[in-house]
Every structure is written in structure tokens, then in C-alpha cells.
Backbone bond lengths (Angstrom), bond angles and torsions (degrees), N, CA, C in turn:
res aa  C-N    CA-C-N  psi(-1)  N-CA   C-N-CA  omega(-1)  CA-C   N-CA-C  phi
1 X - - - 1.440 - - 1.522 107.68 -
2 X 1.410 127.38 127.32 1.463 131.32 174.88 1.115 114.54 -78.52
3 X 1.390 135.44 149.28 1.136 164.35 -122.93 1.479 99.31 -118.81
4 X 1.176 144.18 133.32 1.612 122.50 169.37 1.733 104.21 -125.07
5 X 1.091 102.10 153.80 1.656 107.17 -177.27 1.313 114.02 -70.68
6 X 1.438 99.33 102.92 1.824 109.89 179.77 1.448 91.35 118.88
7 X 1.148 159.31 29.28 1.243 150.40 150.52 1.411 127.33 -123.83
8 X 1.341 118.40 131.71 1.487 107.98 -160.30 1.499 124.46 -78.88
9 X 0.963 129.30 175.99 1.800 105.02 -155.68 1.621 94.51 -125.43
10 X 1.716 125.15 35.75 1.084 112.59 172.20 1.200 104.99 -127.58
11 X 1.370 120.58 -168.42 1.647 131.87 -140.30 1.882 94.75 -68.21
12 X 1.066 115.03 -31.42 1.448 111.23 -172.50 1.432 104.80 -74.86
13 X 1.391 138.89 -31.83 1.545 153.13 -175.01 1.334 100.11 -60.90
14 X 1.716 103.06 -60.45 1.167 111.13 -175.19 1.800 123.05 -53.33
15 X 1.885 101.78 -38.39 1.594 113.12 177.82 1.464 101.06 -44.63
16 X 1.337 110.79 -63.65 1.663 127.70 -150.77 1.350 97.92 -61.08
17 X 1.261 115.04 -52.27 1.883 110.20 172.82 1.211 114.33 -51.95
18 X 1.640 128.34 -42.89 1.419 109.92 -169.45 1.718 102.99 -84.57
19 X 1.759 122.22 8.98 1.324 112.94 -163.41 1.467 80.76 -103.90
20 X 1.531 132.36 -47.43 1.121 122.69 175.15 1.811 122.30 -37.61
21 X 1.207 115.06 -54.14 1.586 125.36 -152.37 1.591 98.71 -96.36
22 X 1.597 119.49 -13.65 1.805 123.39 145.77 1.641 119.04 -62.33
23 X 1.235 107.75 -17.88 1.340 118.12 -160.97 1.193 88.18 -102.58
24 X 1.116 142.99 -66.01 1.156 136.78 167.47 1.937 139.50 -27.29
25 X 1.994 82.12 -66.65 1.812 97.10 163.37 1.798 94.08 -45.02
26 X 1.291 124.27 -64.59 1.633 122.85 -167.75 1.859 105.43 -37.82
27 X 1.386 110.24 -57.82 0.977 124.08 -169.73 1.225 111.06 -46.81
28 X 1.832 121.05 -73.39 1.235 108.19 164.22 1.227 142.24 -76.14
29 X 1.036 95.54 36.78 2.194 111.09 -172.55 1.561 80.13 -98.65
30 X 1.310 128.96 -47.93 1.396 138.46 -157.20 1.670 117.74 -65.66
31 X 1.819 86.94 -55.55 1.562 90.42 171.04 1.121 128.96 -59.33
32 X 2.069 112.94 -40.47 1.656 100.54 163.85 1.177 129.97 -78.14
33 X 1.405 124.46 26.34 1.467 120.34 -177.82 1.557 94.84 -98.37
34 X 1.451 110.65 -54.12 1.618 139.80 -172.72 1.767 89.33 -48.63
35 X 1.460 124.30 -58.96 1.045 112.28 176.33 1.883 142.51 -86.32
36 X 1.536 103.66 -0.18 1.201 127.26 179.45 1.939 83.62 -76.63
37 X 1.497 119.38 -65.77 1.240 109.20 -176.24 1.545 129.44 -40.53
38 X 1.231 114.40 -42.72 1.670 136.85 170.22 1.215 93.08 -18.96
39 X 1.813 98.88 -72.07 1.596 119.32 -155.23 1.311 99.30 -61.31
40 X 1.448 127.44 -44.23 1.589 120.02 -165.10 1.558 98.73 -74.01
41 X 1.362 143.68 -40.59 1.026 141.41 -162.00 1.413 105.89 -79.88
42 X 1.641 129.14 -20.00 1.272 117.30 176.56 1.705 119.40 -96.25
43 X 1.601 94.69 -2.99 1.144 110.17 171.67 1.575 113.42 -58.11
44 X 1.504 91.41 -75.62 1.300 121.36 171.80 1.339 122.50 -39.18
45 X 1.585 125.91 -29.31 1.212 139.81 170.62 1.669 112.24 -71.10
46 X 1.810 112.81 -41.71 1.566 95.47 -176.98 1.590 78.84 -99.86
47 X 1.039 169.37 38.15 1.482 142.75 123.71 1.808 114.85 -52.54
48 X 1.451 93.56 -44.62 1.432 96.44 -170.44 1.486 89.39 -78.07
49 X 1.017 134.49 -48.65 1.853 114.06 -168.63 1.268 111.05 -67.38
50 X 1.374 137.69 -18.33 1.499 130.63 147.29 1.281 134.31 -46.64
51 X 1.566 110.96 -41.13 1.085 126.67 144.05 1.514 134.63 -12.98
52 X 1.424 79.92 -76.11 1.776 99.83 -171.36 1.758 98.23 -70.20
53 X 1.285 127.89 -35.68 1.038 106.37 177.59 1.561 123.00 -86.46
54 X 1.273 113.65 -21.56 1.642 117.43 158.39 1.886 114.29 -49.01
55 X 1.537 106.79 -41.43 1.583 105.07 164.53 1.676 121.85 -68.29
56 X 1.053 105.64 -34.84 1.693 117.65 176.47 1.596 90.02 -52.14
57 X 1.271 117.49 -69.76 1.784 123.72 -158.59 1.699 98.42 -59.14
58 X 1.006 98.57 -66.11 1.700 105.68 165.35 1.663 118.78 -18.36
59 X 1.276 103.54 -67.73 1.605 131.07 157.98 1.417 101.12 -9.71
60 X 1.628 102.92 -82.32 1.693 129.18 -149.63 1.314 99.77 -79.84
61 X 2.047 129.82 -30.57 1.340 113.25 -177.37 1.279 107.89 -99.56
62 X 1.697 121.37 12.34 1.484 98.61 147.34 1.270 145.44 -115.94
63 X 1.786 105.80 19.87 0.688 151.03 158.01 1.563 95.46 -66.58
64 X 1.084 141.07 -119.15 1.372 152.52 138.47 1.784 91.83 35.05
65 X 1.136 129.67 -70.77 1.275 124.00 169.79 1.406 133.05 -49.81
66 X 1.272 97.58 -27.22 1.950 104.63 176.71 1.686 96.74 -94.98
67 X 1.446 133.75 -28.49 1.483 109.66 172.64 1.352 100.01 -76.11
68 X 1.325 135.88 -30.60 1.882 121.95 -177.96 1.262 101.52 -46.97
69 X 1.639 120.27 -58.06 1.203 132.59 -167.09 1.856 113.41 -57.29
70 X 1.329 93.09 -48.82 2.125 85.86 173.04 1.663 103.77 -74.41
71 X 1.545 136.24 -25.78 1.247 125.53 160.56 1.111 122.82 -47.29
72 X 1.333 108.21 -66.14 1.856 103.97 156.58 1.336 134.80 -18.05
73 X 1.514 111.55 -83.32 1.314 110.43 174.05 1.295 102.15 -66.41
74 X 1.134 150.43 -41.39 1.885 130.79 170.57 1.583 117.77 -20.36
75 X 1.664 117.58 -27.24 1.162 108.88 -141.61 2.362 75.83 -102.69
76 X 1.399 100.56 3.47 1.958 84.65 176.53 1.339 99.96 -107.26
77 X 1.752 113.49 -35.46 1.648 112.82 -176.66 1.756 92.80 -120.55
78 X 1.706 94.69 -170.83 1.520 104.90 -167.80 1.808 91.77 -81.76
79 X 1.457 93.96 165.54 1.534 117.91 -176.06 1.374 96.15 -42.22
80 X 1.468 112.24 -80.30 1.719 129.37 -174.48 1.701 91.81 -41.17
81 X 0.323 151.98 86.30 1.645 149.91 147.63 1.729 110.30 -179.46
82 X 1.111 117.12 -38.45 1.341 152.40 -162.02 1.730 76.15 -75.90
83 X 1.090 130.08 -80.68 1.492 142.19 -163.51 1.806 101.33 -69.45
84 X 0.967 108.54 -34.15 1.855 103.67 -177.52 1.803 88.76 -67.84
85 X 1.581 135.40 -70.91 0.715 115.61 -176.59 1.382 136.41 -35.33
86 X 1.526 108.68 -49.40 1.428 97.55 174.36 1.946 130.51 -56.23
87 X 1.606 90.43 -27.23 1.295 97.86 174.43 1.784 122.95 -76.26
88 X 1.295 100.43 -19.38 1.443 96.50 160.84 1.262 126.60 -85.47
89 X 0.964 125.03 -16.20 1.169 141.18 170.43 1.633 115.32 -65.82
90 X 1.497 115.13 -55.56 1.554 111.73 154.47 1.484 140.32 -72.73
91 X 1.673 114.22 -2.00 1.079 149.16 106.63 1.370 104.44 -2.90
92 X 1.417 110.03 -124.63 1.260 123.90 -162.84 2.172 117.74 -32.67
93 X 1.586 89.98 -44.70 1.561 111.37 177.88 1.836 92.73 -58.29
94 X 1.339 112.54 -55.08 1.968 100.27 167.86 1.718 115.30 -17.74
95 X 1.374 87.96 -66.34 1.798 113.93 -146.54 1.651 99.79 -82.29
96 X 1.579 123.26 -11.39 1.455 109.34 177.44 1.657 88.12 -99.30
97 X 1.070 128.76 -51.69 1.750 120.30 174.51 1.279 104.13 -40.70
98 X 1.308 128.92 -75.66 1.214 114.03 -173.75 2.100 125.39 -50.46
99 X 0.767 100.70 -0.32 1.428 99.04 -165.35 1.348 97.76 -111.16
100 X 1.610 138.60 -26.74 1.266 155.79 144.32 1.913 112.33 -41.78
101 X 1.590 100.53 -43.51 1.389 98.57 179.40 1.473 107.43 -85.19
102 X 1.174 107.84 -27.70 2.022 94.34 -164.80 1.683 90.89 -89.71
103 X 1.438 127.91 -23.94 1.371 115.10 151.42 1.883 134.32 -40.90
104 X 1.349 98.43 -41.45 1.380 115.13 173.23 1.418 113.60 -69.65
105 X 1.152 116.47 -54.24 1.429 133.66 176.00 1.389 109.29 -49.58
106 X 1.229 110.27 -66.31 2.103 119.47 165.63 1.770 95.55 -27.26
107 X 1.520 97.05 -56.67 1.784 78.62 -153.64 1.415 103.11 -82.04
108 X 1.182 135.83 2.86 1.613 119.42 177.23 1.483 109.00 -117.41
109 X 1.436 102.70 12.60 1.693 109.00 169.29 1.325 128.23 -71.35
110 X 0.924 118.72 124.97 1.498 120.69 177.68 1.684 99.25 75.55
111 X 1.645 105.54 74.58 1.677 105.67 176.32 1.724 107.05 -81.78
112 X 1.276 102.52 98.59 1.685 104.54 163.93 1.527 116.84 -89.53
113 X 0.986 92.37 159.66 1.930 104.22 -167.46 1.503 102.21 -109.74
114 X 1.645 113.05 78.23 1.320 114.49 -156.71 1.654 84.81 -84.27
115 X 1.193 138.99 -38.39 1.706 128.66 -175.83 1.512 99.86 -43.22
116 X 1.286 122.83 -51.94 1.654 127.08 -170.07 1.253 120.62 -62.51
117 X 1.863 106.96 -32.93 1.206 105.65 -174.79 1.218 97.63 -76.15
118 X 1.512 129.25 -53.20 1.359 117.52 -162.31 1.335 101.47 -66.01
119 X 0.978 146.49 0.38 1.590 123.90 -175.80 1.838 94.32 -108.55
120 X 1.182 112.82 -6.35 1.674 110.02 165.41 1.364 91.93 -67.97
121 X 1.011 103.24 -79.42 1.827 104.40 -162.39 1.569 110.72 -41.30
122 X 1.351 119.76 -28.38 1.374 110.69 -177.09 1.597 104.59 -72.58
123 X 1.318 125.18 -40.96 1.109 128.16 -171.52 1.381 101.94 -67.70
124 X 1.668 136.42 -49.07 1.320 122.46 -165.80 1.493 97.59 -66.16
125 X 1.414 114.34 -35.40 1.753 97.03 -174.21 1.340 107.78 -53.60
126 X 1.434 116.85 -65.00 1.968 105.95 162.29 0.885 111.98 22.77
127 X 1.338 82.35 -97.21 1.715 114.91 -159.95 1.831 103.52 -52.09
128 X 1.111 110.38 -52.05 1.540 96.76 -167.02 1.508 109.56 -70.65
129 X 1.685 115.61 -29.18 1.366 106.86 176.26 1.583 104.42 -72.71
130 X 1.140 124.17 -6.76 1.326 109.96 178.03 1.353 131.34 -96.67
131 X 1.224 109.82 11.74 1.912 141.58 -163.76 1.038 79.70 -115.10
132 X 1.411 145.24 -66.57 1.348 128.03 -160.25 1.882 121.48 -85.40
């Protein structure tokens, strides 16, 4: 280790230099973490806004797909009918999703931790058979 002009060249000189240039390594360990995150977070920021606009387009071509679809059938019955069908049809697709979700929902409602409970109760019996 070199010596610098104005610093004393014994074991305490030496501490303060290696406390300085730890302080430092810390220092810039910090800034590239602080800035490695930047990068991931702005990443992560236009991924998700691609996103949202890949769902927007998504949005409009299936949309775009259910008027082809009442155009279609328009062309065997009249429009107005042609279009009620399709709407019952996404209708009905409502009412089986929904009835699938509040099914799902029923069964993960009210999550009790029946392993915990029973091993409470095993433990208070323990304890009380062990008081007596």
C-alpha cells in the first residue's frame, strides 16, 4: 500500500484507508444497484404499457369479430335479429363464467387453517393433560 503525502504510515493510517476505500466499494456497490433497478423498473414500465395496448387492440378485434359474426348471420335473417343473437349468445357466455367464478370463490372462501387448528387443540390437550 503507498504512502500519500500527509498520511501517517502506521497501522492506524493504514485502518482509515482500508475504512475509507470499504466505504467507498459500499458506496458504489449502492449506486449500481440504485441504478441497475432504474433500468429494471423502466423496463418493466414500457413492458406493461405494451401490454395495455396489445389488450386495447385485443379489445377492438374482438369486438370486430362479434360484428363479422352478426354480419354473417344478417346475411340468413334480418340485422335486428342477426345482432340479438349474437348478444345472447355473449349473454349466456356472461352467466356460465360467472357461475364458474362465484363457484370458485364458494370454494376458497373462508380459507381456514384446519392443519393449525387441529394441532392447537392437540397441543392445549397437552398442556391440560399435563397440569393434571
Amino acid at each position: 500500500m503507498r504512502i500519500r503525502a500527509g498520511e501517517s504510515a502506521g497501522l492506524g493510517g493504514a485502518a482509515k484507508a482500508v475504512a475509507d476505500r470499504a466505504r467507498s466499494i459500499v458506496r458504489l456497490e449502492l449506486q449500481l444497484a440504485a441504478t441497475e433497478i432504474k433500468q429494471k423498473v423502466v423496463a418493466l414500465g414500457v413492458g406493461i404499457a405494451l401490454l395495455v395496448g396489445a389488450a386495447l387492440f385485443a379489445f377492438f378485434a374482438f369486438a370486430f369479430a362479434l360484428a363479422t359474426v352478426a354480419a354473417a348471420i344478417a346475411t340468413v335473417v334480418s340485422t335486428w335479429l342477426a345482432l340479438l343473437i349474437v348478444t345472447g349468445g355473449l349473454l349466456a357466455l356472461v352467466g356460465v363464467l360467472a357461475a364458474f367464478g362465484i363457484a370458485a370463490i364458494r370454494k376458497g372462501a373462508l380459507p381456514v387453517p384446519e392443519q393449525a387448528i387441529a394441532e392447537a387443540k392437540l397441543t392445549a390437550e397437552a398442556v391440560k393433560n399435563g397440569k393434571q
